[in-house]
C-alpha positions, 0 to 999 in steps of 0.5 A, spaced: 755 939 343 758 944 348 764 943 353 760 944 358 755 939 356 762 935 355 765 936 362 757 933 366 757 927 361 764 926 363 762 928 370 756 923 370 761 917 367 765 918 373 760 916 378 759 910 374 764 907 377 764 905 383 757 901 382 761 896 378 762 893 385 757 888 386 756 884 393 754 877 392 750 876 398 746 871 401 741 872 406 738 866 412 734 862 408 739 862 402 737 866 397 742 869 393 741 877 392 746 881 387 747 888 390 753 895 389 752 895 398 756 891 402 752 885 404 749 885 412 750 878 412 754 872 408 756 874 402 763 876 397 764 882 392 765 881 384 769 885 381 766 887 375 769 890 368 767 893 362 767 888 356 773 891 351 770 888 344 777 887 340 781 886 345 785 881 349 784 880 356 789 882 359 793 876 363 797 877 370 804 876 369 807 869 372 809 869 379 815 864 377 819 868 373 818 876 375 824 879 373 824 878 366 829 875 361 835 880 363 834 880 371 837 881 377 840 873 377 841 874 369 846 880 371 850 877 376 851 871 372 854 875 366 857 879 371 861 873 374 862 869 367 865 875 364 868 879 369 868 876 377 871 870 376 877 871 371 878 878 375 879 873 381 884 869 377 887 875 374 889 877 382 891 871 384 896 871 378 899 877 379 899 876 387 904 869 385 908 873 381 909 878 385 911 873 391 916 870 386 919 877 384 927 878 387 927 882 393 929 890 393 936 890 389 939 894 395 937 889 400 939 883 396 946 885 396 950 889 402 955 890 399 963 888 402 963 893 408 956 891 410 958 884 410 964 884 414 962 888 419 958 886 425 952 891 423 952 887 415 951 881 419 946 883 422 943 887 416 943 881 413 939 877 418 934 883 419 933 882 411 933 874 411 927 876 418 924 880 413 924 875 408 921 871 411 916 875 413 914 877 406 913 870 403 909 869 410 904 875 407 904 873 401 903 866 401 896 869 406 894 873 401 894 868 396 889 863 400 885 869 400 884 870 394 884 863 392 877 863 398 875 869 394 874 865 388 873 860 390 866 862 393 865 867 386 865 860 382 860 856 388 855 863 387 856 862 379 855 855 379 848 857 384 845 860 378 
């Protein structure tokens, strides 16, 4: 065969394809007539397809599970196993040492002339007031990041 014989067997094969839709129709009395038309009265359209030999008909994937064995749920449970929660517990061990840590050397010690004087007692106050300041911050920071993990587990168990 030609190509030209080849392309109108392909064109003829084409135009097939929309007859493969069949309306069920039934009419007033109740006959029950098949045809490629949409149906004047009561009726349903039946999809019909070519019979494969050899092969397996192809099943619609369960609606339960759509994401597959390796998902979005799977992922962030791995993420959170692996890497959210002992990040969060990392961060809040580093946060409590830093907490614990001695204030700056320079602030920490005035030296004589600075405790003798009426600006060393108030440097001393203003650093005691600083302190106190820090200890407040950190101690904030520190609930933060206990909240944070916190929610990190509760998602972690969710899964």
């Amino acid at each position: 065969m030609n190509p030209i014989r080849y392309t109108v067997l392909a064109l003829a094969l084409g135009f097939l394809v929309p007859a493969w839709a069949v309306n069920k129709c039934t009419d007033a009395t109740g006959k029950v007539s098949f045809q490629d038309a949409p149906c004047a009265g009561q009726g349903e359209k039946i999809e019909v397809r070519p019979a494969m030999q050899g092969a397996a008909p192809v099943q619609p994937a369960p609606t339960a599970s759509k994401e597959g064995a390796f998902g979005a749920a799977w992922q962030r449970k791995h993420y959170l196993q692996n890497q959210g929660v002992p990040q969060a517990r990392a961060a809040i061990e580093r946060n409590q040492k830093e907490c614990a840590a001695p204030p700056d050397a320079a602030v920490a010690h005035a030296g004589p002339l600075r405790r003798s004087t009426l600006a060393g007692t108030q440097f001393a106050q203003e650093g005691a007031a600083s302190a106190a300041k820090d200890k407040a911050a950190c101690e904030a920071r520190t609930q933060e990041l206990r909240n944070q993990l916190k929610a990190l587990e509760d998602e972690l168990r969710a899964l």
